[in-house]
C-alpha positions as CSV (number, residue, x, y, z in Angstrom):
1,X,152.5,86.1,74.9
2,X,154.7,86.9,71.9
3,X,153.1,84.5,70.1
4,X,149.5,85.7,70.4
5,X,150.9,89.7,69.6
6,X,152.2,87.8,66.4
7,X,148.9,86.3,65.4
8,X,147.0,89.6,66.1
9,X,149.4,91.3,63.8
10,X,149.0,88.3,61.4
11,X,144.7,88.2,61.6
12,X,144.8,92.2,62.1
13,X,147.2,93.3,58.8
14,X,146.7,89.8,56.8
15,X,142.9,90.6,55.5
16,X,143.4,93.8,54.4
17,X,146.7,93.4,52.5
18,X,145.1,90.6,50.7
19,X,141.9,92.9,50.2
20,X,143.7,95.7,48.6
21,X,146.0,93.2,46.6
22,X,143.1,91.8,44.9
23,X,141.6,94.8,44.4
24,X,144.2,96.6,42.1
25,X,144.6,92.7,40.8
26,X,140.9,93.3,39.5
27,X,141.4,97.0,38.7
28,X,144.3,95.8,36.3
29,X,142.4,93.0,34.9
30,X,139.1,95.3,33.8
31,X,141.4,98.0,32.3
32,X,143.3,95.3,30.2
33,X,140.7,93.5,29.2
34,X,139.0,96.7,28.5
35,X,141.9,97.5,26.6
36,X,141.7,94.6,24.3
37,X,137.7,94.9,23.5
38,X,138.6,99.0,22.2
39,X,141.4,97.2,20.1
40,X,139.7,94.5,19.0
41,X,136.1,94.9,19.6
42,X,135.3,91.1,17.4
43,X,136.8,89.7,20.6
44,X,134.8,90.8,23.0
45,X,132.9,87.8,24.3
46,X,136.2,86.0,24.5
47,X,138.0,88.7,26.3
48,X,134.9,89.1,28.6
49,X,134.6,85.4,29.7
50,X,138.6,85.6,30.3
51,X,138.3,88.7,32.1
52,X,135.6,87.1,34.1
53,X,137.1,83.8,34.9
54,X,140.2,86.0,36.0
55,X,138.5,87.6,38.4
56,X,136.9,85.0,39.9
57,X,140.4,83.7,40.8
58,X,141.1,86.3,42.5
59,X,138.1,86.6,44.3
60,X,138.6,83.1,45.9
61,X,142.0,84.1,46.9
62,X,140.3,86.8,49.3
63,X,137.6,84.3,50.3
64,X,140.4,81.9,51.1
65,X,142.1,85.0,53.2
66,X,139.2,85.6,54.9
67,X,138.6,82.2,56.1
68,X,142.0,82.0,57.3
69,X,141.1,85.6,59.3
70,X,138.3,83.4,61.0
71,X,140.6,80.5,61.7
72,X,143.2,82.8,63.3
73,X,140.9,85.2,65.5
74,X,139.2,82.0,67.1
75,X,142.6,81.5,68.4
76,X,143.3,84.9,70.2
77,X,142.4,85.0,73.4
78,X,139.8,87.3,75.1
79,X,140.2,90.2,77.1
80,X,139.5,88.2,80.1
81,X,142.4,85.6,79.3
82,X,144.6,88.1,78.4
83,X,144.3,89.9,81.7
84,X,144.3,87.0,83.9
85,X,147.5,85.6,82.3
86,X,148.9,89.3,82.7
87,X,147.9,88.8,86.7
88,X,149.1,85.3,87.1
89,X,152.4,86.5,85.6
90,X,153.0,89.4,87.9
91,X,151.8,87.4,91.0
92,X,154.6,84.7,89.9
93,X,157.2,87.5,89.3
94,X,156.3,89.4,92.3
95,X,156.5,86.0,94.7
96,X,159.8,85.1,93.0
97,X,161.6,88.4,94.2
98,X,159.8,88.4,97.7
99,X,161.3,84.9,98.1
100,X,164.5,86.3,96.7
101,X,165.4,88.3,99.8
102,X,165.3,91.7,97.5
């Protein structure tokens, strides 16, 4: 059971820690190369099509996160599971101290 609490955690605080992450990642990367086009405004298509390739990058790192969100909720169980497994454990615990003499 520890293991599936682990991979909620994982699938519930994993997406949005990358989401945020990459967000200041492309909030750093406008204002720099923003930066660099008021400094040196001959330079602008290069800066841009850096700037742009940049964030790209960073944007498949989210759509990798996000696929790996998919891949790790298909593996929780459901409600259903999760409550049956809870009953099957207190049916063994409860047999186990009946037959205990206790």
């Amino acid at each position: 059971m520890g293991y599936f609490i682990a991979l909620a955690i994982a699938a519930g605080f994993g997406l949005p820690i990358c989401v945020l992450s990459a967000a200041q990642a492309q909030a750093k990367a406008a204002q720099v190369a923003l930066d660099g086009i008021a400094r040196q405004p001959e330079a602008a298509g290069k800066i841009q099509m850096a700037m742009i390739i940049g964030l790209a990058l960073i944007e498949s790192l989210v759509i990798y996160a996000l696929l790996m969100f998919f891949m790790l909720y298909l593996l929780l169980p459901t409600p259903d599971q999760v409550v049956a497994a809870a009953q099957a454990q207190a049916g063994i615990q409860s047999s186990a101290t009946a037959g205990s003499g206790h």
